[in-house]
Jmol script that loads the backbone (N, CA, C; Angstrom):
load data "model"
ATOM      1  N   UNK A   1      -0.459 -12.226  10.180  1.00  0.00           N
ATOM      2  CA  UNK A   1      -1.889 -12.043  10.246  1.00  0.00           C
ATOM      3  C   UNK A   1      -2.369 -11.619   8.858  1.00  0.00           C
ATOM      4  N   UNK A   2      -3.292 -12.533   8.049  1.00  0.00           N
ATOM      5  CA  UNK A   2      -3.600 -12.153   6.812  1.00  0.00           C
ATOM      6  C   UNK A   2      -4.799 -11.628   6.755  1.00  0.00           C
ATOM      7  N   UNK A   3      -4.767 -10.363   6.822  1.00  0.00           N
ATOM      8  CA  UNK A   3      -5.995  -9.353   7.057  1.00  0.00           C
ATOM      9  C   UNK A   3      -6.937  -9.218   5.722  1.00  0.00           C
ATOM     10  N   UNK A   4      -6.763 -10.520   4.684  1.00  0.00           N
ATOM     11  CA  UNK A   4      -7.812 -10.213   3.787  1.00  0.00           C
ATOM     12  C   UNK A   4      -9.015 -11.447   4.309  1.00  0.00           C
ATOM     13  N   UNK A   5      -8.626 -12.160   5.701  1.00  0.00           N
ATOM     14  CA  UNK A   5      -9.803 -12.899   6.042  1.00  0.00           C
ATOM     15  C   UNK A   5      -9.928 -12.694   7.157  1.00  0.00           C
ATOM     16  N   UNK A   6     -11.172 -12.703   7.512  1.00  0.00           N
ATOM     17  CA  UNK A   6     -11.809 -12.483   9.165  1.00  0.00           C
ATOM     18  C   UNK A   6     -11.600 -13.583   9.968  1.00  0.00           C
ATOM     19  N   UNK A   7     -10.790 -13.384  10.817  1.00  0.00           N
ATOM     20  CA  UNK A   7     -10.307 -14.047  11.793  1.00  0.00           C
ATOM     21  C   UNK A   7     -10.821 -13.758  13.173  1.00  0.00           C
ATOM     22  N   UNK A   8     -10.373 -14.532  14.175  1.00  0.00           N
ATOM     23  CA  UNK A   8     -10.244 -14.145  15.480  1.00  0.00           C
ATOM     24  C   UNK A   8      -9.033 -13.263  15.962  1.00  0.00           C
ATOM     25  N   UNK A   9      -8.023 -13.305  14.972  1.00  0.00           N
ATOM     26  CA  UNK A   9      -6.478 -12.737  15.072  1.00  0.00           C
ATOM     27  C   UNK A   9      -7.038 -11.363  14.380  1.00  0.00           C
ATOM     28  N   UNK A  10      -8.096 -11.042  13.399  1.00  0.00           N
ATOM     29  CA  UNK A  10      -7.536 -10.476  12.631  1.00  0.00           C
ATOM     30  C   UNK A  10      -8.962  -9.285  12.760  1.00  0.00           C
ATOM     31  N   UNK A  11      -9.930 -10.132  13.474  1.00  0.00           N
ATOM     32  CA  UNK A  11     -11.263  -9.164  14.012  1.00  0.00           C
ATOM     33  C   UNK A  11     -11.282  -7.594  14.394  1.00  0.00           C
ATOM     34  N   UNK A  12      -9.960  -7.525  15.124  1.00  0.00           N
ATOM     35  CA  UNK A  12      -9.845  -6.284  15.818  1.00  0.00           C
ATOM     36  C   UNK A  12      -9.207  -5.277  14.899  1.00  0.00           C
ATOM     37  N   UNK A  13      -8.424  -5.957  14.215  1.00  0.00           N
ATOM     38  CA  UNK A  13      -7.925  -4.554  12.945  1.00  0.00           C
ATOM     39  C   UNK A  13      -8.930  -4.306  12.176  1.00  0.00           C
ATOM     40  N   UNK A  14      -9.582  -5.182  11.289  1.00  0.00           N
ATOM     41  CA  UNK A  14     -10.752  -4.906  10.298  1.00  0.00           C
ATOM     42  C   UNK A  14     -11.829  -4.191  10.586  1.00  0.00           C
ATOM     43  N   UNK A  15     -12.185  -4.428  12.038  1.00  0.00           N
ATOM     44  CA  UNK A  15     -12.950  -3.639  12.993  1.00  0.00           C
ATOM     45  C   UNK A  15     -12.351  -2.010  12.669  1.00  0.00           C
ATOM     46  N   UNK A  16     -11.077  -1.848  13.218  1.00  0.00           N
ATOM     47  CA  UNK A  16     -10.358  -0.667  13.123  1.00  0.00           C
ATOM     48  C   UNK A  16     -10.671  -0.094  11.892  1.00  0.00           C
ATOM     49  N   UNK A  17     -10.068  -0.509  10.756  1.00  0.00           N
ATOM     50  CA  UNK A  17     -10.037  -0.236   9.501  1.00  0.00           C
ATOM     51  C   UNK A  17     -11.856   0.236   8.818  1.00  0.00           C
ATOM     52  N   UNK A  18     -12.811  -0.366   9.039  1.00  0.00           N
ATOM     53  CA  UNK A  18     -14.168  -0.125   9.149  1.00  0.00           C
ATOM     54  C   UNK A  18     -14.576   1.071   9.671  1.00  0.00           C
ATOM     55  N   UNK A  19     -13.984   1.506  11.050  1.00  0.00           N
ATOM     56  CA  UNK A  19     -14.641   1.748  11.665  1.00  0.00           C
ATOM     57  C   UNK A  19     -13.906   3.753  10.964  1.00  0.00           C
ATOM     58  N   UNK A  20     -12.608   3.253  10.428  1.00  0.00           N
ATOM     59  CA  UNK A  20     -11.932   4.942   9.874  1.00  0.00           C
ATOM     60  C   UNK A  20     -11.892   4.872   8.721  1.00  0.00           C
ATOM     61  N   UNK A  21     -12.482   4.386   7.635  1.00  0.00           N
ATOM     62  CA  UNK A  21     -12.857   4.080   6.339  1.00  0.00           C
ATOM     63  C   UNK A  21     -11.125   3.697   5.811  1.00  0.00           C
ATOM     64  N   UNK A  22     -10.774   2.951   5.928  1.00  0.00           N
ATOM     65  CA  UNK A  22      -9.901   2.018   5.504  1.00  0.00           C
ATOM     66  C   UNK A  22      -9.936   1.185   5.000  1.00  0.00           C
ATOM     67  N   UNK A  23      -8.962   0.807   3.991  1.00  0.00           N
ATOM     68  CA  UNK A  23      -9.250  -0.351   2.464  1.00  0.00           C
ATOM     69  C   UNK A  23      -8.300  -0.810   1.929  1.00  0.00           C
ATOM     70  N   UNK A  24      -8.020  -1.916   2.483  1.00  0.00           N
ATOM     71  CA  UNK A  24      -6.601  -2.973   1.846  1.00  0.00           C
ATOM     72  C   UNK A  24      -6.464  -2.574  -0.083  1.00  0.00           C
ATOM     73  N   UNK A  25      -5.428  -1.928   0.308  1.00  0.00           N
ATOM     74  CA  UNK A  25      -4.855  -2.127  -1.270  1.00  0.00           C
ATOM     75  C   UNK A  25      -5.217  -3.115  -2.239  1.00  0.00           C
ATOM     76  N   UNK A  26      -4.973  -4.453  -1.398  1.00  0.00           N
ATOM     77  CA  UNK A  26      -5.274  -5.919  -2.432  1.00  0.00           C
ATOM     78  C   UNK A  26      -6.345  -5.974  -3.191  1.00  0.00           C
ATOM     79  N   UNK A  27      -7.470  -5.055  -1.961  1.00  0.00           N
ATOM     80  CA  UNK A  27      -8.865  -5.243  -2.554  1.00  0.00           C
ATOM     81  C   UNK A  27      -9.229  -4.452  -3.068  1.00  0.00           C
ATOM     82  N   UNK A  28      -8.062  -3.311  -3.931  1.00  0.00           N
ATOM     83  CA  UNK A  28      -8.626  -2.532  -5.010  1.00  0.00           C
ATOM     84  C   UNK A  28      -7.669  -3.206  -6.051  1.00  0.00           C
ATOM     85  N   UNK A  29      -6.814  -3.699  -6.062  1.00  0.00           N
ATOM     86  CA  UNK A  29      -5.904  -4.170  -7.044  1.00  0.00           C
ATOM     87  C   UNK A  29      -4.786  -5.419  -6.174  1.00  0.00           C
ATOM     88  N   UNK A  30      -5.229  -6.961  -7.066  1.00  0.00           N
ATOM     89  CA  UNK A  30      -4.614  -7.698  -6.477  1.00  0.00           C
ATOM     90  C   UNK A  30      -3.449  -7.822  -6.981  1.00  0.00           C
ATOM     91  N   UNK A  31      -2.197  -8.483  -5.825  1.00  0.00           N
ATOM     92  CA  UNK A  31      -0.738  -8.483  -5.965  1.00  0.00           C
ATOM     93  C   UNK A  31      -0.672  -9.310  -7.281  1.00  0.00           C
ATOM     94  N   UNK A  32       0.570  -9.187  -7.478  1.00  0.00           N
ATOM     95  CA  UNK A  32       0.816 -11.121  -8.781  1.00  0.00           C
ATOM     96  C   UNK A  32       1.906 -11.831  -7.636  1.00  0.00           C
ATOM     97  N   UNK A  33       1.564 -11.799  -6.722  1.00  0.00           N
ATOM     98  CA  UNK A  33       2.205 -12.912  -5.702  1.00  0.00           C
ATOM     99  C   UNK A  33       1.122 -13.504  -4.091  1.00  0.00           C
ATOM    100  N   UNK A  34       0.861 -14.439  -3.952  1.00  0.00           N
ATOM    101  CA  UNK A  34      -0.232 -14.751  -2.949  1.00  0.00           C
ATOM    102  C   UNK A  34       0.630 -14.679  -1.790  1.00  0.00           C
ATOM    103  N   UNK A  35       2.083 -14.217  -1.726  1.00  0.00           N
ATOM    104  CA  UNK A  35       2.459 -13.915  -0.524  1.00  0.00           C
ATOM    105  C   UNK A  35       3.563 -12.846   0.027  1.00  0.00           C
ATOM    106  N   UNK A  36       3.816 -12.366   1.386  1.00  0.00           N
ATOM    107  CA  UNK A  36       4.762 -11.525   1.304  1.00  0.00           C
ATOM    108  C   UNK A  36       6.150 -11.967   2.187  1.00  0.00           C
ATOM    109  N   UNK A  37       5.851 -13.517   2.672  1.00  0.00           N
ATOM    110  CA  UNK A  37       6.362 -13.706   4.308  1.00  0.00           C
ATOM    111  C   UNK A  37       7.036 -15.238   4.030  1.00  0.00           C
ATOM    112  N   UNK A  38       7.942 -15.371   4.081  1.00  0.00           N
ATOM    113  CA  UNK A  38       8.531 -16.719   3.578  1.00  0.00           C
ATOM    114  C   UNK A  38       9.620 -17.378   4.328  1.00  0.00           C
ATOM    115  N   UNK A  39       9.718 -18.635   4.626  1.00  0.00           N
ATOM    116  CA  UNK A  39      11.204 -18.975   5.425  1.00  0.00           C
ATOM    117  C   UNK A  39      11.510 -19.631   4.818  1.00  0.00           C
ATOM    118  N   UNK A  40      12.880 -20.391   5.586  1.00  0.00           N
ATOM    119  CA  UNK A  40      13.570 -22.204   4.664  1.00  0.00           C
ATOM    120  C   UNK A  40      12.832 -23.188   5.334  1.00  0.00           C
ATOM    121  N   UNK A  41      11.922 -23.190   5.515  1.00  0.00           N
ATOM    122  CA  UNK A  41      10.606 -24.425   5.579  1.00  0.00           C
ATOM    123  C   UNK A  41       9.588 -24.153   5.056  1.00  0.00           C
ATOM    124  N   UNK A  42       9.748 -23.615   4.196  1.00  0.00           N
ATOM    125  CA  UNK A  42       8.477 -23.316   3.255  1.00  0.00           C
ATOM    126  C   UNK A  42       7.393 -22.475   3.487  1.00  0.00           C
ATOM    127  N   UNK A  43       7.284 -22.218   4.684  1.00  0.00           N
ATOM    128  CA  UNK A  43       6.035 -21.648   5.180  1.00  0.00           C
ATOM    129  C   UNK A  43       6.122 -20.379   4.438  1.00  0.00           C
ATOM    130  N   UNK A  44       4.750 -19.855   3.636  1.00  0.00           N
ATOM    131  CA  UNK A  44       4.304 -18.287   3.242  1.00  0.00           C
ATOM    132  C   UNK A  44       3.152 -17.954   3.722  1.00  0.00           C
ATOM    133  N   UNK A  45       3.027 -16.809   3.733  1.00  0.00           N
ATOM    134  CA  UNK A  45       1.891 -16.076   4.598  1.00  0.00           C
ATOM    135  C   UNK A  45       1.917 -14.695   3.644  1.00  0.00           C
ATOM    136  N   UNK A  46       0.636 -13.998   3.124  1.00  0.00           N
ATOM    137  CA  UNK A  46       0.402 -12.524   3.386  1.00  0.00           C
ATOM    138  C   UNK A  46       0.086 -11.926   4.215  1.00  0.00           C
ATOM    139  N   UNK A  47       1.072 -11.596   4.912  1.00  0.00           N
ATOM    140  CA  UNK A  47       1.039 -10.454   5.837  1.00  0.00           C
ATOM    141  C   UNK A  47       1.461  -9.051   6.445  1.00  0.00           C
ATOM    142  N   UNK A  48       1.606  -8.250   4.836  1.00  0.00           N
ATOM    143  CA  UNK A  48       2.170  -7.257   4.545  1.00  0.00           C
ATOM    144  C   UNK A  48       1.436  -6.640   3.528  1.00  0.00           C
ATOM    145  N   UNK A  49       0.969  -5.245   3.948  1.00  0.00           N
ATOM    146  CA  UNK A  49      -0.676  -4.980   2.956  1.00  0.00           C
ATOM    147  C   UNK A  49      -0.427  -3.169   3.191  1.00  0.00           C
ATOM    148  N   UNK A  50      -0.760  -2.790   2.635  1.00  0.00           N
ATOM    149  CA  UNK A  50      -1.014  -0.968   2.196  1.00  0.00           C
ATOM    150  C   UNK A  50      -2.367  -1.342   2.830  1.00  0.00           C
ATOM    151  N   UNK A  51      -2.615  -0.076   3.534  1.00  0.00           N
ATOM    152  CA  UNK A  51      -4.217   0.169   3.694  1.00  0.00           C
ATOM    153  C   UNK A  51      -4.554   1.774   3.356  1.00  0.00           C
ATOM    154  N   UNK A  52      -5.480   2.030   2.596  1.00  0.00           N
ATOM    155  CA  UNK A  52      -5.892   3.464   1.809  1.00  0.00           C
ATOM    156  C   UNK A  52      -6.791   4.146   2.535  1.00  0.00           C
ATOM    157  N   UNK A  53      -6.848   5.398   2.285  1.00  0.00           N
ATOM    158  CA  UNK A  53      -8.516   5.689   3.164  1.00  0.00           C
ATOM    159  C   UNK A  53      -8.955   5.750   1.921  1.00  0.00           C
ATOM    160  N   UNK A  54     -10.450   6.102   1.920  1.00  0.00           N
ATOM    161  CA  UNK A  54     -11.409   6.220   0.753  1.00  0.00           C
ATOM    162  C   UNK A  54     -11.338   7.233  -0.172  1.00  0.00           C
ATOM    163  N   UNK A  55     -10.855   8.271  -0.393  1.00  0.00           N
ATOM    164  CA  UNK A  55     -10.632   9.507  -1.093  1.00  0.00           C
ATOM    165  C   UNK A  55      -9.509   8.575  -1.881  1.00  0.00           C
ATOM    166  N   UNK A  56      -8.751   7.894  -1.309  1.00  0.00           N
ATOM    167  CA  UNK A  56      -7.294   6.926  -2.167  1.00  0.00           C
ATOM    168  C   UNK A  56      -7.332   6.001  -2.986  1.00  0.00           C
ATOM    169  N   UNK A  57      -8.754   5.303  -2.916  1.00  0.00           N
ATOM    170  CA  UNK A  57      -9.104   4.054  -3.511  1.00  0.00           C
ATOM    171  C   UNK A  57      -9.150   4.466  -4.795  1.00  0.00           C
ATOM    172  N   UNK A  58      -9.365   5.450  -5.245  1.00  0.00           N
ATOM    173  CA  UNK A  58      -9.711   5.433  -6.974  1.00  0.00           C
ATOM    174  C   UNK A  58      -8.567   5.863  -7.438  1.00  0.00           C
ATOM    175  N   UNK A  59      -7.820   6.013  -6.869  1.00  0.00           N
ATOM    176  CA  UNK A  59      -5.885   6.817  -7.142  1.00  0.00           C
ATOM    177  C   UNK A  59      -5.224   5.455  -7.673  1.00  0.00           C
ATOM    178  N   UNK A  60      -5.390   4.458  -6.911  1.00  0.00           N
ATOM    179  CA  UNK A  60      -4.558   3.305  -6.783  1.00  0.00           C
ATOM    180  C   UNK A  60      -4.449   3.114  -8.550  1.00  0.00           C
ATOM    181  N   UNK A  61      -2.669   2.715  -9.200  1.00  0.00           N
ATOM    182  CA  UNK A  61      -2.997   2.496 -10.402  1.00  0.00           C
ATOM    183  C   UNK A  61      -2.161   0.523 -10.409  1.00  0.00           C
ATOM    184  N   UNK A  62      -1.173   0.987  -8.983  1.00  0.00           N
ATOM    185  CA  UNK A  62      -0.574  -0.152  -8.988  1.00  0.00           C
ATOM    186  C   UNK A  62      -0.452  -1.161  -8.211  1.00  0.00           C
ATOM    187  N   UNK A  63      -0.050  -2.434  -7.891  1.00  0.00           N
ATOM    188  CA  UNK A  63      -0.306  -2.891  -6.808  1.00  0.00           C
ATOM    189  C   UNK A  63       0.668  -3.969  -6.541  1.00  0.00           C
ATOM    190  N   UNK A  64       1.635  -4.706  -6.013  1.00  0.00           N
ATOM    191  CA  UNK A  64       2.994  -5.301  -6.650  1.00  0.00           C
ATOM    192  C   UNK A  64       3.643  -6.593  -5.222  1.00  0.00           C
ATOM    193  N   UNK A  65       3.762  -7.197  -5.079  1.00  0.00           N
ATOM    194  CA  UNK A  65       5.091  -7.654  -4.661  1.00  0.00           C
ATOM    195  C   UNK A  65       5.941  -7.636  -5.459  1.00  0.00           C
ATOM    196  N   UNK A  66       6.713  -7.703  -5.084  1.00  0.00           N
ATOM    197  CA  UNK A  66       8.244  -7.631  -5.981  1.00  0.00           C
ATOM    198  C   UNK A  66       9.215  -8.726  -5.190  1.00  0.00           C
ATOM    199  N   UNK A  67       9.054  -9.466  -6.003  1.00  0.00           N
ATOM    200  CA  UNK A  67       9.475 -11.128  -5.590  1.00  0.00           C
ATOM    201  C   UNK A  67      10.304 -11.415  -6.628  1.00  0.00           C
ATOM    202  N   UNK A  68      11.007 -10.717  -7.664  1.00  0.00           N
ATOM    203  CA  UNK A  68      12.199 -11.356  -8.671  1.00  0.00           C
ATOM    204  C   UNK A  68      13.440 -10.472  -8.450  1.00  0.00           C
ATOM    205  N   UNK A  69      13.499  -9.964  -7.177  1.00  0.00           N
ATOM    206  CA  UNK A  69      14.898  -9.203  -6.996  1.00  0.00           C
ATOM    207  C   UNK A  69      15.695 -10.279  -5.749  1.00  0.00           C
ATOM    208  N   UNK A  70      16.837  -9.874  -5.820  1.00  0.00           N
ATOM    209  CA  UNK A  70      17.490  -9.961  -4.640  1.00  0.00           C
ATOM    210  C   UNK A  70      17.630  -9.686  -3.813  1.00  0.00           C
ATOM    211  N   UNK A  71      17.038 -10.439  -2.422  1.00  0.00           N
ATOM    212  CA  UNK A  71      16.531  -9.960  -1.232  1.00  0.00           C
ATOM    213  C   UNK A  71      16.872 -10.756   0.213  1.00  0.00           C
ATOM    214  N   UNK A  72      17.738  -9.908   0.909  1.00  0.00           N
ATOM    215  CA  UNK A  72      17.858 -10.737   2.535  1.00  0.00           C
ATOM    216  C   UNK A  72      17.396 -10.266   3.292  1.00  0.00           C
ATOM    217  N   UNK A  73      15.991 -10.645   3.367  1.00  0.00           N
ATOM    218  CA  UNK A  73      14.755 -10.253   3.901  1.00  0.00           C
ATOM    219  C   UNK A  73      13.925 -11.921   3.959  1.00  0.00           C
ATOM    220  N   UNK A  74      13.117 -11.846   4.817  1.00  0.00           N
ATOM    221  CA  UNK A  74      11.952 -13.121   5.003  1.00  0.00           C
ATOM    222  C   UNK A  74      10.996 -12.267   4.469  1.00  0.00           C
ATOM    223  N   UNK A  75      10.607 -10.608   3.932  1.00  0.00           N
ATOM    224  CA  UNK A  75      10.013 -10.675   3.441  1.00  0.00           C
ATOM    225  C   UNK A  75      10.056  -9.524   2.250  1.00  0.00           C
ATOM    226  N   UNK A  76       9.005 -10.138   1.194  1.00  0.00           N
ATOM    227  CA  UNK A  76       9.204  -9.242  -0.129  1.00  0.00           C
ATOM    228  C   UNK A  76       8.392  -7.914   0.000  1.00  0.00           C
ATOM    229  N   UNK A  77       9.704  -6.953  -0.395  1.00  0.00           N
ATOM    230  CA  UNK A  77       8.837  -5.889  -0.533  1.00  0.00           C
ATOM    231  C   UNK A  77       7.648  -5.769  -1.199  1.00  0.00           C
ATOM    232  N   UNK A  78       7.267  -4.774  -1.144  1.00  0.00           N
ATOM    233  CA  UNK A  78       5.406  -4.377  -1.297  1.00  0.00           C
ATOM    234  C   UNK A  78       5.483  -3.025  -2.142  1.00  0.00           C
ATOM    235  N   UNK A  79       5.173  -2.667  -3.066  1.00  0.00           N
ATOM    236  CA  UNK A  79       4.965  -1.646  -3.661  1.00  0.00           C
ATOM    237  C   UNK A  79       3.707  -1.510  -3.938  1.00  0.00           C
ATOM    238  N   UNK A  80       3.266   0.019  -4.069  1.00  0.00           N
ATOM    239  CA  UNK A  80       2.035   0.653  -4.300  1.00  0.00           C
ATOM    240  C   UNK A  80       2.177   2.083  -5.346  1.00  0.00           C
ATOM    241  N   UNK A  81       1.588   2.247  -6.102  1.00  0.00           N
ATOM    242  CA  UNK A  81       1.708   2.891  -7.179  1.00  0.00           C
ATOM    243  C   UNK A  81      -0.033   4.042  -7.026  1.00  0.00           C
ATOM    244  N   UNK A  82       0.123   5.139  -7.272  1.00  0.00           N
ATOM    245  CA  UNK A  82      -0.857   6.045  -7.346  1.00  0.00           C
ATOM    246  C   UNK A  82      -0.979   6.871  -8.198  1.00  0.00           C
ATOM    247  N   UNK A  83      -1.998   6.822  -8.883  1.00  0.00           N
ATOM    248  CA  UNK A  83      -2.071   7.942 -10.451  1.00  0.00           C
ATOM    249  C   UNK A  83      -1.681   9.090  -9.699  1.00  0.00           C
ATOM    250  N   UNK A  84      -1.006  10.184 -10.481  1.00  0.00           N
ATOM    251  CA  UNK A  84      -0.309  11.544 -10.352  1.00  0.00           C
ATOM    252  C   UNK A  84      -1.658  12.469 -10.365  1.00  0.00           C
ATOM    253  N   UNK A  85      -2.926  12.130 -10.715  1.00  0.00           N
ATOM    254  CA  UNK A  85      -4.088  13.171 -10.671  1.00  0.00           C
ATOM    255  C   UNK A  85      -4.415  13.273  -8.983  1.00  0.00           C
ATOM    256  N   UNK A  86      -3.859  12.413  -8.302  1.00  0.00           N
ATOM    257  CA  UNK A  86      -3.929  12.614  -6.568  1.00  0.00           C
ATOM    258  C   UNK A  86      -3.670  14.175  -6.316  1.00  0.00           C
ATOM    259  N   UNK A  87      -2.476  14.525  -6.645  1.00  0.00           N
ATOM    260  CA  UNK A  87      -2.116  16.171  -6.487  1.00  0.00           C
ATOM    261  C   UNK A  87      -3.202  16.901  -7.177  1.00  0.00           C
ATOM    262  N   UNK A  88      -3.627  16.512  -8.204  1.00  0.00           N
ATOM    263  CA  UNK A  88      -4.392  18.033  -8.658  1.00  0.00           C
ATOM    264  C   UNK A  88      -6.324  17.296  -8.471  1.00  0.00           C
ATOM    265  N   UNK A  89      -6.133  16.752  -7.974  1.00  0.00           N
ATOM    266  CA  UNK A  89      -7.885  16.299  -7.360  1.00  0.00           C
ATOM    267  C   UNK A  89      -8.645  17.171  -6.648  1.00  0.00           C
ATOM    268  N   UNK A  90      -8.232  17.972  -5.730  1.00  0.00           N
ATOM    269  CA  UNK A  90      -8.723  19.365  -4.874  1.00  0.00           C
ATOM    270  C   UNK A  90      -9.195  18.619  -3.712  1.00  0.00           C
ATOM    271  N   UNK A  91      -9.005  17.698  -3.488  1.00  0.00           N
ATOM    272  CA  UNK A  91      -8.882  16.468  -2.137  1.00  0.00           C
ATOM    273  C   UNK A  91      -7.996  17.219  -0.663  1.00  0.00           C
ATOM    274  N   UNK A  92      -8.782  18.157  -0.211  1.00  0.00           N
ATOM    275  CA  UNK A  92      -8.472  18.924   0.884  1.00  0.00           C
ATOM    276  C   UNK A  92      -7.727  17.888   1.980  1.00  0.00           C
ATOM    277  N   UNK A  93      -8.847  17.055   2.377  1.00  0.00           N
ATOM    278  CA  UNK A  93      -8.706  16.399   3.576  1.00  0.00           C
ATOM    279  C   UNK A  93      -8.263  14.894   3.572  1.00  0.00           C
ATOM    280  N   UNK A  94      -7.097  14.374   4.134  1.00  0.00           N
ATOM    281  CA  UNK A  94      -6.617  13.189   3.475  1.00  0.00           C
ATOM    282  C   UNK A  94      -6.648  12.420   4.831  1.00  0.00           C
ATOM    283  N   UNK A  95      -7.423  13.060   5.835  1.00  0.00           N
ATOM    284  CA  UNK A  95      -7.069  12.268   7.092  1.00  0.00           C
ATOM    285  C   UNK A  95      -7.978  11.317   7.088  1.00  0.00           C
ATOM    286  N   UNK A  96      -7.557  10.271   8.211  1.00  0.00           N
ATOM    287  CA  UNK A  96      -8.324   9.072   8.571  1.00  0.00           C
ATOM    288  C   UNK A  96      -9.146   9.468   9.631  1.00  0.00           C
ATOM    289  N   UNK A  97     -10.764   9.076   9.715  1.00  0.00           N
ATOM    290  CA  UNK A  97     -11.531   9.644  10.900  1.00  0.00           C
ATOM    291  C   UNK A  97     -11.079  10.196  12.026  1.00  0.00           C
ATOM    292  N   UNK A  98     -11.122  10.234  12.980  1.00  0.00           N
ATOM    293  CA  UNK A  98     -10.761  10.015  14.556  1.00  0.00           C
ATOM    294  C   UNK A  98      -9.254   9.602  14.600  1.00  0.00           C
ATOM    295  N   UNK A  99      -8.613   9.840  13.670  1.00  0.00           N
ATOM    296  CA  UNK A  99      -6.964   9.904  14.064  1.00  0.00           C
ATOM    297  C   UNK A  99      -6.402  11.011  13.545  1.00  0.00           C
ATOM    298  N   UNK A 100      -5.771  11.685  14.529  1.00  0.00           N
ATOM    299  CA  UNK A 100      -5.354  12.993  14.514  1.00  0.00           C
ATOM    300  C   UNK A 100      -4.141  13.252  13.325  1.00  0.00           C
ATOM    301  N   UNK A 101      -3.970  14.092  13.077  1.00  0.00           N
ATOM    302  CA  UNK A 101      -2.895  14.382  11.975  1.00  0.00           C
ATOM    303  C   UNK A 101      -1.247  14.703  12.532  1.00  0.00           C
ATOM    304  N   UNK A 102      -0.367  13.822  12.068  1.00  0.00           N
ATOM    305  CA  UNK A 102       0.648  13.987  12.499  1.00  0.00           C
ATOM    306  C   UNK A 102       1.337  15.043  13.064  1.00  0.00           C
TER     307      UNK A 102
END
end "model"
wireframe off; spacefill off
backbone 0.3
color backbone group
């Protein structure tokens, strides 16, 4: 499910994500790979994504597939990178709306 387009598959998460101020990684910093999901018939798909809340979006410094390692996986890891000023920001509250804290 490639949650950077509005779908019928994909309505009900984005909904979600909207509705608790949530924000695809991609769309603060795009990958250098258009995918994360691959088989031996060629087929790729992104469908493997970081989602931030809003206090996170301006942290983001990095944003990555990592598609030149060696991997027995169908899919490539995903890395996400965050400036180190996150800790000293005074950013009390890191929760997502209406979802309780672990």
């Amino acid at each position: 499910m490639d949650l950077r387009d509005v779908t019928p598959d994909t309505k009900q998460v984005i909904d979600f994500m909207e509705k608790h101020g949530l924000i695809l990684a991609y769309h603060q910093i795009k990958t250098n790979c258009e995918f994360t999901f691959f088989n031996s018939s060629g087929h790729k798909s992104m469908i493997d994504f970081f989602l931030l809340s809003s206090p996170l979006t301006s942290k983001i410094s990095g944003h990555a597939v990592n598609d030149d390692m060696v991997n027995f996986s169908d899919h490539h890891p995903l890395t996400v990178a965050m400036s180190r000023e996150i800790f000293n920001t005074g950013i009390q509250d890191m929760s997502v709306e209406g979802v309780p804290p672990p």
